[in-house]
mmCIF file of the N, C-alpha and C atoms, coordinates in Angstrom:
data_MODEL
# 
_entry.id   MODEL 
# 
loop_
_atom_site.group_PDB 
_atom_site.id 
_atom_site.type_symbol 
_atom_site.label_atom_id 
_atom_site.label_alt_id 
_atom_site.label_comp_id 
_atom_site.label_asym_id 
_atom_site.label_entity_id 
_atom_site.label_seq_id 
_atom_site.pdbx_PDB_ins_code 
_atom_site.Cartn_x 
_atom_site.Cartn_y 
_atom_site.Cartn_z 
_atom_site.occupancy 
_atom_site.B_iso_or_equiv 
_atom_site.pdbx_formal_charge 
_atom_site.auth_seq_id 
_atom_site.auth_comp_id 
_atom_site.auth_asym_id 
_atom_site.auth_atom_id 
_atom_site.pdbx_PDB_model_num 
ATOM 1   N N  . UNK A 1 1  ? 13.895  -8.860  -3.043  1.00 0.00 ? 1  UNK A N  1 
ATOM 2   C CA . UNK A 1 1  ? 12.616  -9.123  -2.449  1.00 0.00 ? 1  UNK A CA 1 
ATOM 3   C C  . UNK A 1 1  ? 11.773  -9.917  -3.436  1.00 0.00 ? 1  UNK A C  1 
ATOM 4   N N  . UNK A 1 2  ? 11.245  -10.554 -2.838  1.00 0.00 ? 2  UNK A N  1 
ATOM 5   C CA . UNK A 1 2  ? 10.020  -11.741 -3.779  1.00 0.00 ? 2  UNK A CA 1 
ATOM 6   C C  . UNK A 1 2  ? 8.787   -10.669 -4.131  1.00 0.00 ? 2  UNK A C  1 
ATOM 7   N N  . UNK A 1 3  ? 8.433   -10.821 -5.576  1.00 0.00 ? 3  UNK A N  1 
ATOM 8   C CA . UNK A 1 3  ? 7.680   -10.097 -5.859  1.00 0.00 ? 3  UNK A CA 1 
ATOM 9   C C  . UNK A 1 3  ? 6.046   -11.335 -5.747  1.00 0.00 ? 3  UNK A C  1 
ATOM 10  N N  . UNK A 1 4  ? 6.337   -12.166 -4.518  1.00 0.00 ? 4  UNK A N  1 
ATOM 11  C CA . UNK A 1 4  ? 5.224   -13.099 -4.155  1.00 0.00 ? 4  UNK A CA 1 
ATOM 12  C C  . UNK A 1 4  ? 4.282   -12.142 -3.554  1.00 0.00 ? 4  UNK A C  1 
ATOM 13  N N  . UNK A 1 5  ? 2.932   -12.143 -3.951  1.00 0.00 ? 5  UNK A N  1 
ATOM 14  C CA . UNK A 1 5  ? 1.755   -11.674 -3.298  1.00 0.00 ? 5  UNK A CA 1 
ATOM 15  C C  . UNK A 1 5  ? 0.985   -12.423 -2.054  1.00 0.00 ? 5  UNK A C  1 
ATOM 16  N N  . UNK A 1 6  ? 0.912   -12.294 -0.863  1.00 0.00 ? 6  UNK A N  1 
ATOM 17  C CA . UNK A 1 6  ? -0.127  -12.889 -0.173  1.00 0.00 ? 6  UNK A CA 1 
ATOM 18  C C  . UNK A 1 6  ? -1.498  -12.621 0.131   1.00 0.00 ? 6  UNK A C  1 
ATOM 19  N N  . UNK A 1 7  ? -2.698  -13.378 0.034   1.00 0.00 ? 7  UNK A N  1 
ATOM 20  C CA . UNK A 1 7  ? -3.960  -12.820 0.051   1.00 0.00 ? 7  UNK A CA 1 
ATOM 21  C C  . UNK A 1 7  ? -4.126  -12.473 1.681   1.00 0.00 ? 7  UNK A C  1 
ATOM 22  N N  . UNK A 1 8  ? -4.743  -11.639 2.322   1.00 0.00 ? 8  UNK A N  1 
ATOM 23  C CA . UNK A 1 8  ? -4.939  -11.494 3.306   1.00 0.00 ? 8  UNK A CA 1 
ATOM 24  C C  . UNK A 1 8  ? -6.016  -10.488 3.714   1.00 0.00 ? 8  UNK A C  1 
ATOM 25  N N  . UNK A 1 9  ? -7.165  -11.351 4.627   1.00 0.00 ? 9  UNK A N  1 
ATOM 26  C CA . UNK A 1 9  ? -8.428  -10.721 4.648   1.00 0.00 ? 9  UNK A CA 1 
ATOM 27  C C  . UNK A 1 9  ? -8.194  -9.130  5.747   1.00 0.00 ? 9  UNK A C  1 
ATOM 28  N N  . UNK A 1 10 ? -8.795  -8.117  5.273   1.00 0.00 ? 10 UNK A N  1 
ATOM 29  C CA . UNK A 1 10 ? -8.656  -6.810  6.168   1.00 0.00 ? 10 UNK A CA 1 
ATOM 30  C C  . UNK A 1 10 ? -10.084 -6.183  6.429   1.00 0.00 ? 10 UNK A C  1 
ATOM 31  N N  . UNK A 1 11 ? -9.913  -6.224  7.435   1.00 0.00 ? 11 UNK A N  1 
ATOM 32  C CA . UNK A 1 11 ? -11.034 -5.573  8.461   1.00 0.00 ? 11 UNK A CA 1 
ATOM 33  C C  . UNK A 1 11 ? -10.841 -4.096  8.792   1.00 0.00 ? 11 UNK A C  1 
ATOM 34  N N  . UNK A 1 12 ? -11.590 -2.945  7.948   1.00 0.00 ? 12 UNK A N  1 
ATOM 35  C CA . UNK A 1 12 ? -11.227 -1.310  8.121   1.00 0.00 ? 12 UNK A CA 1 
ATOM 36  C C  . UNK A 1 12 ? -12.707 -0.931  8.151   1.00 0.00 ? 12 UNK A C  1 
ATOM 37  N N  . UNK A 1 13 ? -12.356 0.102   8.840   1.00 0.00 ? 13 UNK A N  1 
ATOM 38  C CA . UNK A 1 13 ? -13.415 1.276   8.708   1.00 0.00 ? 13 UNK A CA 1 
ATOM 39  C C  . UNK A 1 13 ? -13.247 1.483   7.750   1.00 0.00 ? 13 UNK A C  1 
ATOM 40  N N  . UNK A 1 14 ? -15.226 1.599   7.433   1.00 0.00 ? 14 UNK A N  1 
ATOM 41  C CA . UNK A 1 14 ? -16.103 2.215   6.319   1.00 0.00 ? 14 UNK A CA 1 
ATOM 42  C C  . UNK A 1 14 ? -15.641 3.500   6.014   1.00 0.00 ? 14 UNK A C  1 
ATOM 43  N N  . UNK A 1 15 ? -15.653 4.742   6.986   1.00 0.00 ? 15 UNK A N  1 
ATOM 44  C CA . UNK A 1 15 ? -14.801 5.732   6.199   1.00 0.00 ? 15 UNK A CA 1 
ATOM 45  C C  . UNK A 1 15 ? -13.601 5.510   6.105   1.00 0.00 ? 15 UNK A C  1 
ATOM 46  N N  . UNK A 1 16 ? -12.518 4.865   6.270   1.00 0.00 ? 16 UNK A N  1 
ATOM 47  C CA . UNK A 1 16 ? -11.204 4.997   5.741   1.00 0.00 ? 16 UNK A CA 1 
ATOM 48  C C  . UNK A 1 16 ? -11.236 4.147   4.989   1.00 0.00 ? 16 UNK A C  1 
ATOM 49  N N  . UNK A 1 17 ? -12.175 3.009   4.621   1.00 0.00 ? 17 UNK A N  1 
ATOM 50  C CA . UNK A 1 17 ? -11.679 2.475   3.216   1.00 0.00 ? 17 UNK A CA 1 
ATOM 51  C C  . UNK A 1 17 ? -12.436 3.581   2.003   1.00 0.00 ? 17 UNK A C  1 
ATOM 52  N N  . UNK A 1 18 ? -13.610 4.340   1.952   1.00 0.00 ? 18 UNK A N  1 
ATOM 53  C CA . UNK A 1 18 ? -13.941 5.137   1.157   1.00 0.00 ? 18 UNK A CA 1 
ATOM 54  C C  . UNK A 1 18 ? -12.939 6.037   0.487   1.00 0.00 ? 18 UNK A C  1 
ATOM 55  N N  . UNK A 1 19 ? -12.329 6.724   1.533   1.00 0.00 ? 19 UNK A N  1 
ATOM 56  C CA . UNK A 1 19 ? -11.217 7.755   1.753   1.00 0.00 ? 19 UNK A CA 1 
ATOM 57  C C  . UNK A 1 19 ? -9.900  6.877   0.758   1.00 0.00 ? 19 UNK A C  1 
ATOM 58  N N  . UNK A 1 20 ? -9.734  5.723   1.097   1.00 0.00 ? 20 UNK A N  1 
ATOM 59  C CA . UNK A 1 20 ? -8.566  5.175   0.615   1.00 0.00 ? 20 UNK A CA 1 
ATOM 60  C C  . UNK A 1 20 ? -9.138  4.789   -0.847  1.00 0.00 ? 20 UNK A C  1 
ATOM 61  N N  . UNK A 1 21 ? -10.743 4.452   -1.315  1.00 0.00 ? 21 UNK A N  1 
ATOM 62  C CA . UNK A 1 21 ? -11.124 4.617   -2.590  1.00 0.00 ? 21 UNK A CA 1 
ATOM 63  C C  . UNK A 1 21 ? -11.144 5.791   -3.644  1.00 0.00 ? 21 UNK A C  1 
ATOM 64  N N  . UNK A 1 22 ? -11.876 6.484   -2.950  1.00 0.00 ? 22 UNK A N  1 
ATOM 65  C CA . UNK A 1 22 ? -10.958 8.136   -3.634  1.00 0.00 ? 22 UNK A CA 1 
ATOM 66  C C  . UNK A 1 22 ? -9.836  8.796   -3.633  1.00 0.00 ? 22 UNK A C  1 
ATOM 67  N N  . UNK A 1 23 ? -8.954  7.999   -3.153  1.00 0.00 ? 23 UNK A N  1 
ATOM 68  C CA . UNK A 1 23 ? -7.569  8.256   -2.961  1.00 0.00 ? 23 UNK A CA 1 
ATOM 69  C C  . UNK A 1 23 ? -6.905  7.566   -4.346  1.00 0.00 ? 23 UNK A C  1 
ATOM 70  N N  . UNK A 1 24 ? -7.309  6.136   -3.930  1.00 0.00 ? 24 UNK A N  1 
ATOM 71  C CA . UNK A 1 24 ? -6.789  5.530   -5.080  1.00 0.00 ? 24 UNK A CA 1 
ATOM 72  C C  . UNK A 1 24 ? -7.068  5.819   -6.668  1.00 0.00 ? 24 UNK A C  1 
ATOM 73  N N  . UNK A 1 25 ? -8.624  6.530   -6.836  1.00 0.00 ? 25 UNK A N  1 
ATOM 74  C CA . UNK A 1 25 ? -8.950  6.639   -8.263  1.00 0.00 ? 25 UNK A CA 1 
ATOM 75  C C  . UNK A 1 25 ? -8.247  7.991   -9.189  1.00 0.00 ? 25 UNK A C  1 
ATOM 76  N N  . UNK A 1 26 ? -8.064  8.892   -7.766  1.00 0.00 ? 26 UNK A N  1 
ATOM 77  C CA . UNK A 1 26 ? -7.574  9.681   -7.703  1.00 0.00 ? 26 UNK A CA 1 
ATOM 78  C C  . UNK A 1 26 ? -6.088  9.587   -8.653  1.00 0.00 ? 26 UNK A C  1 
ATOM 79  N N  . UNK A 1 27 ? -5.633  8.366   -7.900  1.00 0.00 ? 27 UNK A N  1 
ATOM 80  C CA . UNK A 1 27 ? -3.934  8.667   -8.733  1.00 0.00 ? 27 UNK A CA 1 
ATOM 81  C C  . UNK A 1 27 ? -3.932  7.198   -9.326  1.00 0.00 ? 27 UNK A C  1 
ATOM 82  N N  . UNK A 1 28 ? -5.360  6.987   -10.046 1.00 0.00 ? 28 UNK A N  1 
ATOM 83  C CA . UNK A 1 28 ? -5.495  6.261   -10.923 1.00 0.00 ? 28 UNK A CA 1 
ATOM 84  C C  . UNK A 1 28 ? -4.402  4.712   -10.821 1.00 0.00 ? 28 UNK A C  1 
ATOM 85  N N  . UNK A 1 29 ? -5.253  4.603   -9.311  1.00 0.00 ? 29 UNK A N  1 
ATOM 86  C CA . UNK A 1 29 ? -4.781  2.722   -8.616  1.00 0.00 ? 29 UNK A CA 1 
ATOM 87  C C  . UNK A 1 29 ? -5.595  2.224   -8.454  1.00 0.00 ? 29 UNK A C  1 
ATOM 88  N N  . UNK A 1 30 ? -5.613  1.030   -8.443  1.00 0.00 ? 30 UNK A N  1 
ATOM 89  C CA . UNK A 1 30 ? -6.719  0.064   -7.453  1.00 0.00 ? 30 UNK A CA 1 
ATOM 90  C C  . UNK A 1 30 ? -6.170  0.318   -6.323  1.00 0.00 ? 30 UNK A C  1 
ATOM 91  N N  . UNK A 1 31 ? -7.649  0.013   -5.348  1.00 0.00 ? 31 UNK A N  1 
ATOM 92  C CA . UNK A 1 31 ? -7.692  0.137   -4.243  1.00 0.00 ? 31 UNK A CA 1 
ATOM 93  C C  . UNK A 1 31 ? -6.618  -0.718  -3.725  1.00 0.00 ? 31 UNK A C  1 
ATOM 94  N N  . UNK A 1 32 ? -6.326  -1.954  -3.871  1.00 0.00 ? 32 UNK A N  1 
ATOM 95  C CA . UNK A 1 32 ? -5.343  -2.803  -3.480  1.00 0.00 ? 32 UNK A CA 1 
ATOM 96  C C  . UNK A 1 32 ? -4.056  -2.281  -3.590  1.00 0.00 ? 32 UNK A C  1 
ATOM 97  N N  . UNK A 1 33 ? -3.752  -1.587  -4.840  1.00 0.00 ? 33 UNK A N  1 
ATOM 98  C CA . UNK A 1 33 ? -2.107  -1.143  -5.053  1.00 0.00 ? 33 UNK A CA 1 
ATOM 99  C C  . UNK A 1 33 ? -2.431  -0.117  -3.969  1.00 0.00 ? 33 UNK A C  1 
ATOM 100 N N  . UNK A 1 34 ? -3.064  0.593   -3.536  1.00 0.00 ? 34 UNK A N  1 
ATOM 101 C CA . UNK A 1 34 ? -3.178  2.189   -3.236  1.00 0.00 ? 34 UNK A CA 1 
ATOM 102 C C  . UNK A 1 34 ? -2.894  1.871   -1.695  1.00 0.00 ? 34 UNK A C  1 
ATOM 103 N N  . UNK A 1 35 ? -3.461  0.509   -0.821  1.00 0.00 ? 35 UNK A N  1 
ATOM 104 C CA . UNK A 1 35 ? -2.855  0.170   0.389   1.00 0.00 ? 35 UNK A CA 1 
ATOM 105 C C  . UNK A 1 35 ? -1.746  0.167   0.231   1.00 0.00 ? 35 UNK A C  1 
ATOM 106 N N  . UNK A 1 36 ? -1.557  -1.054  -0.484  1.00 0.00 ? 36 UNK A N  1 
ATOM 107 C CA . UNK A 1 36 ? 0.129   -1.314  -0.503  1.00 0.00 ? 36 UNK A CA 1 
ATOM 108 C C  . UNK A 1 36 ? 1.031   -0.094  -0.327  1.00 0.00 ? 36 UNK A C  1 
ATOM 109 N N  . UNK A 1 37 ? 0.629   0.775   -1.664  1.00 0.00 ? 37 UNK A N  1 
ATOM 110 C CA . UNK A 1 37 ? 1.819   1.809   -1.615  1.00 0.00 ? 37 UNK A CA 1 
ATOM 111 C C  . UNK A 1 37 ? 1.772   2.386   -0.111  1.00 0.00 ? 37 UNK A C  1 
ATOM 112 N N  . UNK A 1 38 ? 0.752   3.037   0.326   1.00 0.00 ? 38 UNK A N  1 
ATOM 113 C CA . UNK A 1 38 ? 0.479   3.537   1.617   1.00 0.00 ? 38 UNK A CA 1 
ATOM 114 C C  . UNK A 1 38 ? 1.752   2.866   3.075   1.00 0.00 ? 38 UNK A C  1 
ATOM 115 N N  . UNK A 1 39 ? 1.123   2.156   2.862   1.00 0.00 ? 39 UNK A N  1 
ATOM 116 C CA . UNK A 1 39 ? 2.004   0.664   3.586   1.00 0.00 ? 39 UNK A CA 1 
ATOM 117 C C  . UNK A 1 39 ? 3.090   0.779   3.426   1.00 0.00 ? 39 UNK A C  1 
ATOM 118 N N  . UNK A 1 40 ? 3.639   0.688   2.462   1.00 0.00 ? 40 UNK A N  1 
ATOM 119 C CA . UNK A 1 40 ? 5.289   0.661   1.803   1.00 0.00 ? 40 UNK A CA 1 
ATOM 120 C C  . UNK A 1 40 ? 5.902   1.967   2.174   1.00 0.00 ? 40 UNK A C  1 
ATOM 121 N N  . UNK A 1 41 ? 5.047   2.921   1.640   1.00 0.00 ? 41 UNK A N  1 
ATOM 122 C CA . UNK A 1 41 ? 5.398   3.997   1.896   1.00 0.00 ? 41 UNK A CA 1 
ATOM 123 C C  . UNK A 1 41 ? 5.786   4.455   3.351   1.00 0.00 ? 41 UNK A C  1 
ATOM 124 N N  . UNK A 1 42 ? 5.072   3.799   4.346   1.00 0.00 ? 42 UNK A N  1 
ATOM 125 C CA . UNK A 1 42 ? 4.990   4.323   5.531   1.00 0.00 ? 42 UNK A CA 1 
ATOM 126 C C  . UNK A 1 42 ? 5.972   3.599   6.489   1.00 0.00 ? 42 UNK A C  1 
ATOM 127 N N  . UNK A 1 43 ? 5.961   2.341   6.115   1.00 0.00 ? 43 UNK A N  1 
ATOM 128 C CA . UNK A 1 43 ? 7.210   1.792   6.328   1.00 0.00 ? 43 UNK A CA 1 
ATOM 129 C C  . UNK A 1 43 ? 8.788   1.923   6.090   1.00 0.00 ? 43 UNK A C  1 
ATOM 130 N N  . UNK A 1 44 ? 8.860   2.241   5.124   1.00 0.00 ? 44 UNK A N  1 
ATOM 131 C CA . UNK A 1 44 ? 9.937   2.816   4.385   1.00 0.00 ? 44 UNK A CA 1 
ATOM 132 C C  . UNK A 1 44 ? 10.394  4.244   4.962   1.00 0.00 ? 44 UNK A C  1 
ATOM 133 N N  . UNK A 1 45 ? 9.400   5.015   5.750   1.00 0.00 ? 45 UNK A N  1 
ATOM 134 C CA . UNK A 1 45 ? 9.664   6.306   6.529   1.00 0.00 ? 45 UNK A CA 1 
ATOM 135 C C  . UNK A 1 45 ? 9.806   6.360   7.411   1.00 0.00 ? 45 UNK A C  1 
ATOM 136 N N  . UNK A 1 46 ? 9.583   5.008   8.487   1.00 0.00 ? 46 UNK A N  1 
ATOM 137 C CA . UNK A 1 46 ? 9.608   4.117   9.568   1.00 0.00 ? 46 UNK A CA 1 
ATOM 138 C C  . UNK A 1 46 ? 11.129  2.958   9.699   1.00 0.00 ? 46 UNK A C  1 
ATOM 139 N N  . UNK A 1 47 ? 11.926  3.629   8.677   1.00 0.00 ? 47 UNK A N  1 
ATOM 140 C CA . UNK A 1 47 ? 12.785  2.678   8.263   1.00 0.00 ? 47 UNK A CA 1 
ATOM 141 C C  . UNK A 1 47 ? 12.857  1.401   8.353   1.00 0.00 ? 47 UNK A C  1 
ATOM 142 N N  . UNK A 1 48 ? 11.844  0.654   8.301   1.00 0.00 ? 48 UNK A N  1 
ATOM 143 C CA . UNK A 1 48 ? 10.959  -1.183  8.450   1.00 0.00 ? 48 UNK A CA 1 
ATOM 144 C C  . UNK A 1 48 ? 11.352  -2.127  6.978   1.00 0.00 ? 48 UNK A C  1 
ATOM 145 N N  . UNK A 1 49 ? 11.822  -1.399  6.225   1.00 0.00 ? 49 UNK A N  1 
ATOM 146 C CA . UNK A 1 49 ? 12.097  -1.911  4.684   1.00 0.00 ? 49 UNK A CA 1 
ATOM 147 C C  . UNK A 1 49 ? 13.655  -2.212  5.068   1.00 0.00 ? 49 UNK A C  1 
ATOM 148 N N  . UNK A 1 50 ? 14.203  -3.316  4.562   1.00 0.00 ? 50 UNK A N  1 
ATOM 149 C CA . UNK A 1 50 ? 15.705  -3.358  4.115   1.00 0.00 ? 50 UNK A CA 1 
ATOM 150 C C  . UNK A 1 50 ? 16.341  -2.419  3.014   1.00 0.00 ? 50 UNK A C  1 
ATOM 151 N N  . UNK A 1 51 ? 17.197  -2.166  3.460   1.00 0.00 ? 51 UNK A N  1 
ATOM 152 C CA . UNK A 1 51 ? 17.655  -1.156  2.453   1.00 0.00 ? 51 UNK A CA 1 
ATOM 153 C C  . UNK A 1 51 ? 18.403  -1.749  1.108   1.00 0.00 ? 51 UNK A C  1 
ATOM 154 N N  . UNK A 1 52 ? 17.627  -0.869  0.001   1.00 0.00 ? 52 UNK A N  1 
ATOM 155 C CA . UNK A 1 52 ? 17.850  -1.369  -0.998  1.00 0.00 ? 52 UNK A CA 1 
ATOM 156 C C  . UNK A 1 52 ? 17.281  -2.470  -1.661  1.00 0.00 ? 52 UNK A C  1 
ATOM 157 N N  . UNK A 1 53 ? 16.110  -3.219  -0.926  1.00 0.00 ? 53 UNK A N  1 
ATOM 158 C CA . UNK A 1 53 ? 15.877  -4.451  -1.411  1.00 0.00 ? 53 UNK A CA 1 
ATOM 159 C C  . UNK A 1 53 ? 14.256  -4.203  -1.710  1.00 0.00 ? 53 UNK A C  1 
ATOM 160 N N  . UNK A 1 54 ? 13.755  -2.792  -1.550  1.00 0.00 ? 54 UNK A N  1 
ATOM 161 C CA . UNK A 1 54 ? 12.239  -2.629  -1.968  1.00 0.00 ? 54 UNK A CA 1 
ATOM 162 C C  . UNK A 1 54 ? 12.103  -2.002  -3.409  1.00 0.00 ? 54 UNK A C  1 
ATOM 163 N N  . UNK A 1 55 ? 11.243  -2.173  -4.083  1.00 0.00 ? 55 UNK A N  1 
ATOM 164 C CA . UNK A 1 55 ? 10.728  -1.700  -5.398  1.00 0.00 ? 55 UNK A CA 1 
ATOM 165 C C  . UNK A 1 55 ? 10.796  -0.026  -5.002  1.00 0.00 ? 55 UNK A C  1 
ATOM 166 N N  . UNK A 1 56 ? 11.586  0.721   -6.581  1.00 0.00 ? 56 UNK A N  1 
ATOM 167 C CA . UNK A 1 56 ? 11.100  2.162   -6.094  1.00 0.00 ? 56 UNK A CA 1 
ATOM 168 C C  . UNK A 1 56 ? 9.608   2.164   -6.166  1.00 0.00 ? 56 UNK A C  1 
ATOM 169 N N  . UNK A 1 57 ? 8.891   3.192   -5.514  1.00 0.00 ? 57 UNK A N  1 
ATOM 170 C CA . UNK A 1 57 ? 7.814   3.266   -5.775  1.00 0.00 ? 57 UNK A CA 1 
ATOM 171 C C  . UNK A 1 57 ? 7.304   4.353   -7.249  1.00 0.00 ? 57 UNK A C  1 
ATOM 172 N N  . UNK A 1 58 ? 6.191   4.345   -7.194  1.00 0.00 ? 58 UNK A N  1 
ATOM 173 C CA . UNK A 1 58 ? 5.734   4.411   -8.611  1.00 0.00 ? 58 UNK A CA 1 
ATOM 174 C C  . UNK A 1 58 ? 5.238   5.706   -8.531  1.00 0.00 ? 58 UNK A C  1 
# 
């Protein structure tokens, strides 16, 4: 997998991005990694990831 980043503007609710800010400081991420993982994570449980070709997570 390309470890290429794309910028991409996101439109969330005020409480769930808060929620996802104390989430993240919490386990000491930026807010940005703390989607991602979320994302990854949820995908990956959704079996949506190729196998074998995602970063373990952290």
């Amino acid at each position: 997998m390309s470890d290429a980043k794309k910028a991409y503007p996101l439109r969330i609710n005020t409480e769930v991005l808060n929620a996802m800010q104390r989430w993240s400081n919490d386990e000491l991420r930026s807010l940005n990694a703390q989607i991602e993982y979320v994302l990854r994570e949820a995908l990956r449980q959704a079996g949506r990831l190729p196998r074998n070709k995602h970063k373990p997570l952290a």
